[in-house]
N, CA, C and O atoms as a GROMACS GRO file, in nm:
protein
  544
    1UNK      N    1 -21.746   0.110  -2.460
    1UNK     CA    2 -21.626   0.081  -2.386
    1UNK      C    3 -21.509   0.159  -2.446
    1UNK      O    4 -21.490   0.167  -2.567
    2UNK      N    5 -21.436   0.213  -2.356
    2UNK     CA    6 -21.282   0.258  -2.427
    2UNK      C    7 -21.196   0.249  -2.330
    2UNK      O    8 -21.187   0.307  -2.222
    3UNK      N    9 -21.103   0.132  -2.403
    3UNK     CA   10 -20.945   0.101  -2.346
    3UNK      C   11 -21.055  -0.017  -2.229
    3UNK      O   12 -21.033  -0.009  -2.109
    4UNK      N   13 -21.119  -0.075  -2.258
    4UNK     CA   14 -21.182  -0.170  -2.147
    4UNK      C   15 -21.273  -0.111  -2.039
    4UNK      O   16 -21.317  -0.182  -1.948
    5UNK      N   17 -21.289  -0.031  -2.045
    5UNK     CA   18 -21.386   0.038  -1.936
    5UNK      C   19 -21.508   0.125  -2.015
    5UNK      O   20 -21.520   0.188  -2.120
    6UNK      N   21 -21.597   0.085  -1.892
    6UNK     CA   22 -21.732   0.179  -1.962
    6UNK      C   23 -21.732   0.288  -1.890
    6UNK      O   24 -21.723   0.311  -1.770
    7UNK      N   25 -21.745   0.354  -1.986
    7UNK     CA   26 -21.713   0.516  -1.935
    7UNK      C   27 -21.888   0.580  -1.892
    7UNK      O   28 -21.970   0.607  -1.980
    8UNK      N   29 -21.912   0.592  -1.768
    8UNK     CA   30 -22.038   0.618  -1.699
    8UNK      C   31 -22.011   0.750  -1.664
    8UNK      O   32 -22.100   0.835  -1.681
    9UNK      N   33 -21.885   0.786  -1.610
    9UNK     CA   34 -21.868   0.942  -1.553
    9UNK      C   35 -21.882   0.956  -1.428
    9UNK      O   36 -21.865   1.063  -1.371
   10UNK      N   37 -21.922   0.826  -1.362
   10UNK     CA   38 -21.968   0.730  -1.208
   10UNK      C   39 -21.769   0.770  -1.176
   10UNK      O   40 -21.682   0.772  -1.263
   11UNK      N   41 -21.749   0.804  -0.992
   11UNK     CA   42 -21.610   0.790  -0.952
   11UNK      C   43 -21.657   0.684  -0.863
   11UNK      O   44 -21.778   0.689  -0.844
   12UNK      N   45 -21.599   0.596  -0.806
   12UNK     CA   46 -21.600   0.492  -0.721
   12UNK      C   47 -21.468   0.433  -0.632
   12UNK      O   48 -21.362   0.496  -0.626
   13UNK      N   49 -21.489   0.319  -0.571
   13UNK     CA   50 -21.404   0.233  -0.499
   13UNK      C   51 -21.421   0.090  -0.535
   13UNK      O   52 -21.530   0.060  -0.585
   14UNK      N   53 -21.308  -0.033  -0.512
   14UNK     CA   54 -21.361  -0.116  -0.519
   14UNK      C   55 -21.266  -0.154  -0.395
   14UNK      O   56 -21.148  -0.120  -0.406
   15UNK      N   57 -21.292  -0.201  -0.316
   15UNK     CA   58 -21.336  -0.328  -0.145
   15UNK      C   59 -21.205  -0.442  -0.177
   15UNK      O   60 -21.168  -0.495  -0.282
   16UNK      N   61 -21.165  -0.448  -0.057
   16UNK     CA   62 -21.114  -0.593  -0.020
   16UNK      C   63 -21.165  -0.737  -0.114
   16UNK      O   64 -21.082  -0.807  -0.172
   17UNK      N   65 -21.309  -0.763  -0.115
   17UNK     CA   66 -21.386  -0.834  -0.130
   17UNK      C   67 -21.408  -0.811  -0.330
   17UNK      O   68 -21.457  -0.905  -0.393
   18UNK      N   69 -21.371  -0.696  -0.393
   18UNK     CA   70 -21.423  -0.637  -0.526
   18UNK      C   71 -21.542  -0.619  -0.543
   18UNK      O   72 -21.612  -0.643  -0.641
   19UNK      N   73 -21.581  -0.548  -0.387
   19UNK     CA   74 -21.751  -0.516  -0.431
   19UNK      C   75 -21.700  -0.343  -0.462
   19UNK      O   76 -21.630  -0.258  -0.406
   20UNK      N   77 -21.793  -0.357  -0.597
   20UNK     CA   78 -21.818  -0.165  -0.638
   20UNK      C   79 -21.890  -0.111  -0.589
   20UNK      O   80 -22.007  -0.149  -0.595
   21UNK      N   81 -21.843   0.043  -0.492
   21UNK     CA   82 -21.906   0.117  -0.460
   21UNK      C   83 -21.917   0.250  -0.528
   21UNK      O   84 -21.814   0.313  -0.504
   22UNK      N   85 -22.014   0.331  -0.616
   22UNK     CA   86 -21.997   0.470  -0.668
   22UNK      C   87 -22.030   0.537  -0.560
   22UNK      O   88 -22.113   0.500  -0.477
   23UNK      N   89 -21.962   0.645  -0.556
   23UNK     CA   90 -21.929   0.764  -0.444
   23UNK      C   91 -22.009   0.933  -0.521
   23UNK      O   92 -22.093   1.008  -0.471
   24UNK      N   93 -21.950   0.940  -0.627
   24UNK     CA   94 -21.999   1.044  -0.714
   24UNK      C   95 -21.988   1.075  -0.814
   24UNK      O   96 -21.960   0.963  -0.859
   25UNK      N   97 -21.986   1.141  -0.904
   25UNK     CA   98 -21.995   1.188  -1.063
   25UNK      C   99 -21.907   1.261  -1.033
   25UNK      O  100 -21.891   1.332  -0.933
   26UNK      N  101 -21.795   1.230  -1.195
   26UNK     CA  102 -21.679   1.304  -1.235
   26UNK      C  103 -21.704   1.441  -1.229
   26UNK      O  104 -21.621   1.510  -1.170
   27UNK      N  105 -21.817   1.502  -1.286
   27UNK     CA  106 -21.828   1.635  -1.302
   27UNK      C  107 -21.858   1.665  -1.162
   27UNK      O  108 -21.863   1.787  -1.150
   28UNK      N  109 -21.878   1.611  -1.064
   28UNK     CA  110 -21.925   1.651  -0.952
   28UNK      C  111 -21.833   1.685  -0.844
   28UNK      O  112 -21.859   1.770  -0.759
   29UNK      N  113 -21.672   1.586  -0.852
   29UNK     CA  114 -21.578   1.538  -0.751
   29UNK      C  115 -21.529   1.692  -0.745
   29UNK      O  116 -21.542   1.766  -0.842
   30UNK      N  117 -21.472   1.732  -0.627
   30UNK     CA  118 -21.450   1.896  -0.637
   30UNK      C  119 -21.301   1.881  -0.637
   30UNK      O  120 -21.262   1.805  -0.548
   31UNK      N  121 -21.211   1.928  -0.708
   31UNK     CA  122 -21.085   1.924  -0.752
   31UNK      C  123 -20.988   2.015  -0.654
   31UNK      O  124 -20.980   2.122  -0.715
   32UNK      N  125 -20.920   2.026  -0.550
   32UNK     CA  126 -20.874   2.123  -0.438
   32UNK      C  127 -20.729   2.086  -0.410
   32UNK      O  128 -20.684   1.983  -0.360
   33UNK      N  129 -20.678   2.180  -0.449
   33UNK     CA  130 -20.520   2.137  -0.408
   33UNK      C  131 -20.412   1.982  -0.487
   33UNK      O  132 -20.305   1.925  -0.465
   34UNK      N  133 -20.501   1.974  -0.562
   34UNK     CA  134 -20.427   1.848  -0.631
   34UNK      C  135 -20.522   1.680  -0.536
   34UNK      O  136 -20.499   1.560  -0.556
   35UNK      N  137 -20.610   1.735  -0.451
   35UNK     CA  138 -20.682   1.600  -0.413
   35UNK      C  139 -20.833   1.627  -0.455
   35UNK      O  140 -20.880   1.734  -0.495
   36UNK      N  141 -20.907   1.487  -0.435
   36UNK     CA  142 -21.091   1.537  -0.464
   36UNK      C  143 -21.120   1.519  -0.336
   36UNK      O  144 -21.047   1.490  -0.242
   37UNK      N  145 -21.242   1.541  -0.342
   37UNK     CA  146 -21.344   1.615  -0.229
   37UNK      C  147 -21.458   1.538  -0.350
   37UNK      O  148 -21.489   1.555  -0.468
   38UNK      N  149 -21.502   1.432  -0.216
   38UNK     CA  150 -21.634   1.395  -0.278
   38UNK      C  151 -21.777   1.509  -0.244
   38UNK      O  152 -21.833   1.507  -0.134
   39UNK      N  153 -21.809   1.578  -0.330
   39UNK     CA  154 -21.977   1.619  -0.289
   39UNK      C  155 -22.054   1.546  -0.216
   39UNK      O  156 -22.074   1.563  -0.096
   40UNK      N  157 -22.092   1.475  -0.275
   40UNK     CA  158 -22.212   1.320  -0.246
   40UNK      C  159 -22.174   1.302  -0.098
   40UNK      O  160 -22.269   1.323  -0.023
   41UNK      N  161 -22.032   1.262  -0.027
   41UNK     CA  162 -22.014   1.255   0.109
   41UNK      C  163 -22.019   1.334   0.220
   41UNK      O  164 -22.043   1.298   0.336
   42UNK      N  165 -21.977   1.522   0.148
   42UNK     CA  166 -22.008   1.618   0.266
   42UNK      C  167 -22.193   1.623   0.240
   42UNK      O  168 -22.254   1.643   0.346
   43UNK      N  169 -22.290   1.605   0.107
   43UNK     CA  170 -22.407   1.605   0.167
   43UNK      C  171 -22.458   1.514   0.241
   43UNK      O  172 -22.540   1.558   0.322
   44UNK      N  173 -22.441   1.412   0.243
   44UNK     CA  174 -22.479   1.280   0.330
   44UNK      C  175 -22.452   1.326   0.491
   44UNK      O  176 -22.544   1.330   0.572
   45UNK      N  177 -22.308   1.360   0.525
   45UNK     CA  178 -22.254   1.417   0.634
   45UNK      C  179 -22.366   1.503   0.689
   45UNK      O  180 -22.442   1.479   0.783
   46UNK      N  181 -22.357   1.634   0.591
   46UNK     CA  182 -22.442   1.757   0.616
   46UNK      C  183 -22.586   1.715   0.650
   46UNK      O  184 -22.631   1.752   0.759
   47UNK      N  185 -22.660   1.644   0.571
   47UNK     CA  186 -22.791   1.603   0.576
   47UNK      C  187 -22.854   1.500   0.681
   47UNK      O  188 -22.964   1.445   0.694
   48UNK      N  189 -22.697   1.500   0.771
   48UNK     CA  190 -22.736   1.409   0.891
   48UNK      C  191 -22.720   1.504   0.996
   48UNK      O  192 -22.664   1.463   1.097
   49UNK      N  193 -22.752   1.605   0.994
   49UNK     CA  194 -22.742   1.725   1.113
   49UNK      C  195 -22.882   1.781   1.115
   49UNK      O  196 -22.949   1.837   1.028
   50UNK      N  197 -22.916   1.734   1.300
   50UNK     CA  198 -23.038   1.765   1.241
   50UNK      C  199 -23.108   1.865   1.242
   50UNK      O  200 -23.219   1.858   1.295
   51UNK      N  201 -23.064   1.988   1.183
   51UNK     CA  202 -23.080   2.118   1.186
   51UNK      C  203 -23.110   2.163   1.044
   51UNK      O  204 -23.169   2.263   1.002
   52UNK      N  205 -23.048   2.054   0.978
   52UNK     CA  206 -23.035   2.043   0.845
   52UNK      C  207 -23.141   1.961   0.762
   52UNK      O  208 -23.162   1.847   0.802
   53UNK      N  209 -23.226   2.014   0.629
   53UNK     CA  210 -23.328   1.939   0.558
   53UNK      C  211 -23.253   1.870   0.474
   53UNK      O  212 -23.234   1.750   0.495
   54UNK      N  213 -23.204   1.927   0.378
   54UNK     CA  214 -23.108   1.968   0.252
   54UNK      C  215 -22.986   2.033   0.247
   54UNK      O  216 -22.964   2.148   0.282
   55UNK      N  217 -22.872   1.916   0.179
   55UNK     CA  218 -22.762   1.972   0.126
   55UNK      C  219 -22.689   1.936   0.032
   55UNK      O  220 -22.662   1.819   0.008
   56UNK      N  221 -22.645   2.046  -0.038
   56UNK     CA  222 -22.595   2.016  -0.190
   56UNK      C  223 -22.475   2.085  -0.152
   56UNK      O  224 -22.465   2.195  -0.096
   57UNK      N  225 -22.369   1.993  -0.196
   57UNK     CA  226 -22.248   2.029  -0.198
   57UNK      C  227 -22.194   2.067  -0.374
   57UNK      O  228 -22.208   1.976  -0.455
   58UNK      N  229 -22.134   2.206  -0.422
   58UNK     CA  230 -22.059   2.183  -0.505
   58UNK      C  231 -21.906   2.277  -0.525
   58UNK      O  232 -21.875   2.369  -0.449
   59UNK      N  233 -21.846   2.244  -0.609
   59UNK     CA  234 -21.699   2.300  -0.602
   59UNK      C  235 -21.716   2.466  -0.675
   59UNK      O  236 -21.768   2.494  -0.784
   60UNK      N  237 -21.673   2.530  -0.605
   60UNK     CA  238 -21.641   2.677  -0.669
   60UNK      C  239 -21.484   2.729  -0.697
   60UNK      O  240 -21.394   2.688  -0.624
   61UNK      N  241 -21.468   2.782  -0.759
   61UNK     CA  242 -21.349   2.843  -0.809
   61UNK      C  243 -21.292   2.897  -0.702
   61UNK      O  244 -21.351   2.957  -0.612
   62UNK      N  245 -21.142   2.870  -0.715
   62UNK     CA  246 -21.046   2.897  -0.597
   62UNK      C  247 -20.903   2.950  -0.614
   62UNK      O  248 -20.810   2.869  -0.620
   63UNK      N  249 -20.884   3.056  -0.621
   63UNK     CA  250 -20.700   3.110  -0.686
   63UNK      C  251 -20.649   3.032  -0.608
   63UNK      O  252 -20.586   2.946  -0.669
   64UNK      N  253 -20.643   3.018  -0.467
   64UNK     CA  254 -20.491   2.937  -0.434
   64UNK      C  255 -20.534   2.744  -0.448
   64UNK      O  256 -20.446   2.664  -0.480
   65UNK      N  257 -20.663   2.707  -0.422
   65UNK     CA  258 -20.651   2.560  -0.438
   65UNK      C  259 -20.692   2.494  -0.585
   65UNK      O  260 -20.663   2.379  -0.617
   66UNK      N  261 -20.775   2.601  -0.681
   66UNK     CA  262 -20.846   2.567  -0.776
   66UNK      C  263 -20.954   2.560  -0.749
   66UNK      O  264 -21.025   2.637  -0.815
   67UNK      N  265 -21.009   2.495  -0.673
   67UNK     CA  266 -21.225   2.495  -0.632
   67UNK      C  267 -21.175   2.463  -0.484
   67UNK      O  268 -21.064   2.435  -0.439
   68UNK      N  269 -21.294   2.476  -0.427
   68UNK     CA  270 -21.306   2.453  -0.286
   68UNK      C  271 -21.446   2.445  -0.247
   68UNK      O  272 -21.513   2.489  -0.340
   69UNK      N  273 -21.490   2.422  -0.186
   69UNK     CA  274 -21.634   2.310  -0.136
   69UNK      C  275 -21.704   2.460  -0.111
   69UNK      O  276 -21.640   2.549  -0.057
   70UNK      N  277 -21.887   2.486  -0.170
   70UNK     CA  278 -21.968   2.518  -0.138
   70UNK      C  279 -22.065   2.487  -0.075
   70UNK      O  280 -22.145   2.418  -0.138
   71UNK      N  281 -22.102   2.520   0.070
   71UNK     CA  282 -22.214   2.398   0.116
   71UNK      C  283 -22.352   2.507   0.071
   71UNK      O  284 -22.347   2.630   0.066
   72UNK      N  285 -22.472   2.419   0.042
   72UNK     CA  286 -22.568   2.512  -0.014
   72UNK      C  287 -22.651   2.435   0.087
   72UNK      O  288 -22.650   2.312   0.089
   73UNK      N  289 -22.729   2.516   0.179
   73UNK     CA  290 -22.783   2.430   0.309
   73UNK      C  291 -22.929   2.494   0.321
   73UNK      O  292 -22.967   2.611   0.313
   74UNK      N  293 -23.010   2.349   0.347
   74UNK     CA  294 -23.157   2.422   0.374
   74UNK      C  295 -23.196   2.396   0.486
   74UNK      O  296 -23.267   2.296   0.496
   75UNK      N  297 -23.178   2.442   0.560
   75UNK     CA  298 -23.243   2.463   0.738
   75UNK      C  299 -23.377   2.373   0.771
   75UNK      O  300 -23.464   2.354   0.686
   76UNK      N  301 -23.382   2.340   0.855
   76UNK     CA  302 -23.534   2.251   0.873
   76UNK      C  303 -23.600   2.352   0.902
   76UNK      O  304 -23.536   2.457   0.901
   77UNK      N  305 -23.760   2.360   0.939
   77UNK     CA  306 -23.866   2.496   0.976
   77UNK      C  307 -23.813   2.479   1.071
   77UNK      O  308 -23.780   2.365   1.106
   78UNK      N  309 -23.781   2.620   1.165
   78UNK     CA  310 -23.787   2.652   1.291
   78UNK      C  311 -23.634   2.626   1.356
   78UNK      O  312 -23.611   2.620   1.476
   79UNK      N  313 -23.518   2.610   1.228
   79UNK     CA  314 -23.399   2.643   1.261
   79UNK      C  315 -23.339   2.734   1.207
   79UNK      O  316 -23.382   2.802   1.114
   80UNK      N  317 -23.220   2.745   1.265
   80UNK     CA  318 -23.101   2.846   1.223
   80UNK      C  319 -22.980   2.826   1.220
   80UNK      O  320 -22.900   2.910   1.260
   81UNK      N  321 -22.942   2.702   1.169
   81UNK     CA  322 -22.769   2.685   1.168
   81UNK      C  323 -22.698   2.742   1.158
   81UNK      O  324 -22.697   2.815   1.059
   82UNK      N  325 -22.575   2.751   1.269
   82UNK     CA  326 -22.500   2.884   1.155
   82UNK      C  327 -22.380   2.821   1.096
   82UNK      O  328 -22.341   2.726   1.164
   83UNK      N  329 -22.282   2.854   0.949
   83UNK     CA  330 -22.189   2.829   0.909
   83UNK      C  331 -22.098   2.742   1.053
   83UNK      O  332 -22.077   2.621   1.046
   84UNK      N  333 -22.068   2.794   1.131
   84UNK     CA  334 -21.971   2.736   1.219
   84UNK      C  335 -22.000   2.624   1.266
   84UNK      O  336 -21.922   2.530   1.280
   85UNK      N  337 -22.143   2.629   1.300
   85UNK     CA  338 -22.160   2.512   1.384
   85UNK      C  339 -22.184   2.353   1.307
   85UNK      O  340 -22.182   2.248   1.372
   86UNK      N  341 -22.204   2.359   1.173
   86UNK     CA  342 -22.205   2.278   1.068
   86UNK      C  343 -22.084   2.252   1.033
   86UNK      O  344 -22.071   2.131   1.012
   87UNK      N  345 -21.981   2.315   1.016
   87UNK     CA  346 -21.821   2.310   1.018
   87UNK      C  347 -21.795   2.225   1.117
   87UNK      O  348 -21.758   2.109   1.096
   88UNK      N  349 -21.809   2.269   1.216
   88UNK     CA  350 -21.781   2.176   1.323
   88UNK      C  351 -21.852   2.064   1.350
   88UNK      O  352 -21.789   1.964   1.384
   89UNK      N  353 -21.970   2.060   1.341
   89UNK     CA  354 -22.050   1.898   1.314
   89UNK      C  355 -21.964   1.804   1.193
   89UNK      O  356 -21.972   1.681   1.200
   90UNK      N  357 -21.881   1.871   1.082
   90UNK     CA  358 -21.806   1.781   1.019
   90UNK      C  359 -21.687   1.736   1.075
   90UNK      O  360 -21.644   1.624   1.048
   91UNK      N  361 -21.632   1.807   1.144
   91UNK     CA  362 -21.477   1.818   1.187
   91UNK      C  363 -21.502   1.705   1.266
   91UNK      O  364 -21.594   1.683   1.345
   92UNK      N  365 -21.385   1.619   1.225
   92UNK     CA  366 -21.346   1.491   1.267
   92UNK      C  367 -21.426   1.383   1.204
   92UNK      O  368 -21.423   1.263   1.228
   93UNK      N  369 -21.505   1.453   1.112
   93UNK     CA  370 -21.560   1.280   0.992
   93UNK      C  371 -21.497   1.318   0.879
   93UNK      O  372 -21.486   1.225   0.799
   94UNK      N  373 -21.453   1.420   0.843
   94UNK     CA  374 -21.400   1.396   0.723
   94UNK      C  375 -21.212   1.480   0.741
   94UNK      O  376 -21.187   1.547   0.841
   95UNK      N  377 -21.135   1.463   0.662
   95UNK     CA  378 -21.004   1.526   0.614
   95UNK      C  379 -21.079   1.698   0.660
   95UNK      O  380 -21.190   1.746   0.634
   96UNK      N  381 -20.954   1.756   0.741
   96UNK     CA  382 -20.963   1.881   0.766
   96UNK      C  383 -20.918   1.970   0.633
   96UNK      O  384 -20.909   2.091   0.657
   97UNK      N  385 -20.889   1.930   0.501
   97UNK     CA  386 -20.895   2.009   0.414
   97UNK      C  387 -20.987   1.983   0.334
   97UNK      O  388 -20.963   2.038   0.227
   98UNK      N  389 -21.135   1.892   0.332
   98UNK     CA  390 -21.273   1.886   0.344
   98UNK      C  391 -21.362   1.973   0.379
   98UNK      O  392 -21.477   1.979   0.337
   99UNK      N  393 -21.313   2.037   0.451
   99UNK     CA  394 -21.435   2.107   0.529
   99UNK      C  395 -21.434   2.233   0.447
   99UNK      O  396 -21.342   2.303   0.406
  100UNK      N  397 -21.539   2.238   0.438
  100UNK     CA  398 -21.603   2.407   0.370
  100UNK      C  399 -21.598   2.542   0.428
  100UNK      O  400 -21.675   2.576   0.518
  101UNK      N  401 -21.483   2.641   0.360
  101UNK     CA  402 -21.519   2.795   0.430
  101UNK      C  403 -21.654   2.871   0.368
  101UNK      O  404 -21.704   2.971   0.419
  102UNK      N  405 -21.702   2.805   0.253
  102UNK     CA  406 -21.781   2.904   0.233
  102UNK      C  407 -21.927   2.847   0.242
  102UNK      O  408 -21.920   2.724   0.251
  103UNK      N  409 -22.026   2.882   0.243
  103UNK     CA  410 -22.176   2.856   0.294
  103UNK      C  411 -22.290   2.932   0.198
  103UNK      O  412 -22.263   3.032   0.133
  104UNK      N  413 -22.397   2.878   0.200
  104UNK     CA  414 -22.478   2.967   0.128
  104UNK      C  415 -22.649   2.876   0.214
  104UNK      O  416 -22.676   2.758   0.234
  105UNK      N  417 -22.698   2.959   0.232
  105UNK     CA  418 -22.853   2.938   0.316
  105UNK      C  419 -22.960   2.976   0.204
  105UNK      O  420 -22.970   3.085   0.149
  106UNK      N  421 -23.036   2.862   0.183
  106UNK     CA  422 -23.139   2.922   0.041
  106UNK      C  423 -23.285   2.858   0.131
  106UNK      O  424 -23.281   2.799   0.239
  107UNK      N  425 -23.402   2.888   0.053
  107UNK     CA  426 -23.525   2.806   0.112
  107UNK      C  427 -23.514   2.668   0.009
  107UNK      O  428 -23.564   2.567   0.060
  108UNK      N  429 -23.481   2.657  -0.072
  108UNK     CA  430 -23.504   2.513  -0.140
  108UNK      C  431 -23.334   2.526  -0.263
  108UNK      O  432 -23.252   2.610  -0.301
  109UNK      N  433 -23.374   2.362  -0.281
  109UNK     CA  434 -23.196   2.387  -0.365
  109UNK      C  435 -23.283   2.327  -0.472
  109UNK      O  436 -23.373   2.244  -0.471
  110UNK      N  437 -23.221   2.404  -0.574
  110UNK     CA  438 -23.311   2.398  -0.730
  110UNK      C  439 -23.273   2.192  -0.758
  110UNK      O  440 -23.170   2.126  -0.743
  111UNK      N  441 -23.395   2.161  -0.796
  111UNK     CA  442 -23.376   2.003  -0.877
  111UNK      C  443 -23.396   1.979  -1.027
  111UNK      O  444 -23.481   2.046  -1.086
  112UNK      N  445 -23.315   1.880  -1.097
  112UNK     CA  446 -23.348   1.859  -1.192
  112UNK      C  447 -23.485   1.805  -1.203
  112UNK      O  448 -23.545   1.787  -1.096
  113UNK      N  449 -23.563   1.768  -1.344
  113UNK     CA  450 -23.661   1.713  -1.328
  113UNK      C  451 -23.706   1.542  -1.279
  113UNK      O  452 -23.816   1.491  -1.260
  114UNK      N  453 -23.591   1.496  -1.272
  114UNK     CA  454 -23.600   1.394  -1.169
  114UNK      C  455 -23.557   1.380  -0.997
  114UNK      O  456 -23.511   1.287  -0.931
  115UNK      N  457 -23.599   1.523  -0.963
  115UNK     CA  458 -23.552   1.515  -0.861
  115UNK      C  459 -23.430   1.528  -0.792
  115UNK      O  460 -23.441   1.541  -0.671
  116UNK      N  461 -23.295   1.527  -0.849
  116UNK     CA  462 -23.199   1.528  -0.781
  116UNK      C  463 -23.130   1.715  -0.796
  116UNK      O  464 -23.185   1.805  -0.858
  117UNK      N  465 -23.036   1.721  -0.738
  117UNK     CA  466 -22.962   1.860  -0.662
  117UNK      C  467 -22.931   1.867  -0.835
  117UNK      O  468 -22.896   1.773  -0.907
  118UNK      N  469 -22.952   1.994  -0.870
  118UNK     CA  470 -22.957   2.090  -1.030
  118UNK      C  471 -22.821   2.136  -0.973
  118UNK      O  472 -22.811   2.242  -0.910
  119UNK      N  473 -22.702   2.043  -1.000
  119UNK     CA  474 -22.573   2.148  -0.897
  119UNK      C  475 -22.558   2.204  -1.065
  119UNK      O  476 -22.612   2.315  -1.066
  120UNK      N  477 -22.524   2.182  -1.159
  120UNK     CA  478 -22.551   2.272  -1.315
  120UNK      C  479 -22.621   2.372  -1.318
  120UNK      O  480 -22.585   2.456  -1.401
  121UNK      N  481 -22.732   2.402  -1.245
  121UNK     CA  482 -22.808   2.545  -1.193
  121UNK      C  483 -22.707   2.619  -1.084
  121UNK      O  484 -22.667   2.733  -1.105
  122UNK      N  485 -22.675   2.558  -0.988
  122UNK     CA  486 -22.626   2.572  -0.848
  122UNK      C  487 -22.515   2.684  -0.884
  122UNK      O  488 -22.517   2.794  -0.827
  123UNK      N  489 -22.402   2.645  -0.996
  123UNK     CA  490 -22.304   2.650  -1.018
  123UNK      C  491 -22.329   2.800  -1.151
  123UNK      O  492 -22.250   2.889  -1.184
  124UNK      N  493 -22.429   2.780  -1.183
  124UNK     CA  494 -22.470   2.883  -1.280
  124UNK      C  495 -22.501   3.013  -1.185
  124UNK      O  496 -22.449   3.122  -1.208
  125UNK      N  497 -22.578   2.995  -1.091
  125UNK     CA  498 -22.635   3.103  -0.981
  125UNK      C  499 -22.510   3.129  -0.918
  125UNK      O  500 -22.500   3.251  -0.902
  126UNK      N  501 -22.411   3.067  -0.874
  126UNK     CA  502 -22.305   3.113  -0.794
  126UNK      C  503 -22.173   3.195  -0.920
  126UNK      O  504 -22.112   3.297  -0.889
  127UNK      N  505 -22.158   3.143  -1.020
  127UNK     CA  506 -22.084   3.276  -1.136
  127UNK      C  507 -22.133   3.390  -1.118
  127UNK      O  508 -22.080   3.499  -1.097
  128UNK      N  509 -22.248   3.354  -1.131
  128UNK     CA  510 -22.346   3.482  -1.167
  128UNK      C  511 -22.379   3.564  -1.046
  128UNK      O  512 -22.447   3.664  -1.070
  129UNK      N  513 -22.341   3.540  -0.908
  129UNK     CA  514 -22.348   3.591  -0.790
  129UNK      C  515 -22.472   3.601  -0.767
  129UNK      O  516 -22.504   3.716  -0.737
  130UNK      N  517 -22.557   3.526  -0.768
  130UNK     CA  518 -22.681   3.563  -0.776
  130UNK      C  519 -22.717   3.465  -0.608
  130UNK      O  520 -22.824   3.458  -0.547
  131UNK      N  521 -22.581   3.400  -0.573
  131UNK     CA  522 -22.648   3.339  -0.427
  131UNK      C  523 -22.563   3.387  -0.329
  131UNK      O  524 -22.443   3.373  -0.354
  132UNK      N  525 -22.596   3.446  -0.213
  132UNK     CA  526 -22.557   3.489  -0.088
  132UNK      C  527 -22.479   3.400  -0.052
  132UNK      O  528 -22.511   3.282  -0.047
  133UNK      N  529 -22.327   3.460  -0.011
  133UNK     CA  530 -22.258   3.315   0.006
  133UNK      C  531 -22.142   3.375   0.149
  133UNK      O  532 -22.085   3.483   0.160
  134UNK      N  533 -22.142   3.270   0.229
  134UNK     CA  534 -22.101   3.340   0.371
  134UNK      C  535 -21.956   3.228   0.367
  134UNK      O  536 -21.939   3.106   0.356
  135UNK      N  537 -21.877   3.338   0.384
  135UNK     CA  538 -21.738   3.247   0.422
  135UNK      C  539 -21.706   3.232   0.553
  135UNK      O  540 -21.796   3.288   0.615
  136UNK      N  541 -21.643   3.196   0.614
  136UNK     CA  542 -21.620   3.124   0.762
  136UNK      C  543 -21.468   3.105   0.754
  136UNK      O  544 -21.407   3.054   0.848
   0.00000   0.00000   0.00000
């Protein structure tokens, strides 16, 4: 505990009622213009399109906002989303300074060994330019 709180690294809400909800990991929340941008909520969003298998959202470096949202998107077999039309499947569920200009289309999004989005890889491959990344 420090200063009364257990420090998990968990960001959350707490309800009318004081029920806790975690939303996403500190290292995860994407920092833009002086507000966050939950990850965890544009993939949930994203991953309900059904064009869409997989999506990992993470923050990339930004001169005028500081980071700004990467969507890293894996197509179902036998689609082709394009950047725009996924933009626009968000527009109007989330804050219009939410939405992602930039995009990246991979066949699989690297996992840790338990399974979840390696955005610590994600974020290593995108310094390193090593992922195709389409702005909009």
């Amino acid at each position: 505990f420090q200063d009364g709180w257990l420090r998990t690294g968990d960001v959350g809400r707490i309800d009318e009622r004081s029920f806790v909800t975690l939303t996403d990991r500190t290292k995860d929340v994407i920092k833009s213009g002086g507000e966050w941008i939950s990850s965890v909520e544009l993939e949930l969003l994203l991953a309900g399109h059904p064009d869409v298998l997989e999506a990992s959202v993470i923050g990339v470096p930004d001169e005028k906002w500081q980071e700004r949202p990467l969507a890293v998107i894996v197509a179902r077999e036998g689609c082709d989303p394009a950047p725009e039309q996924l933009r626009d499947f968000l527009d109007g569920k989330v804050a219009k300074w939410w939405l992602p200009e930039r995009w990246c289309f991979v066949p699989e999004v690297p996992k840790t060994s338990v399974g979840k989005f390696d955005k610590k890889h994600l974020r290593s491959l995108h310094a390193s330019g090593e992922l195709e990344v389409v702005d909009i």
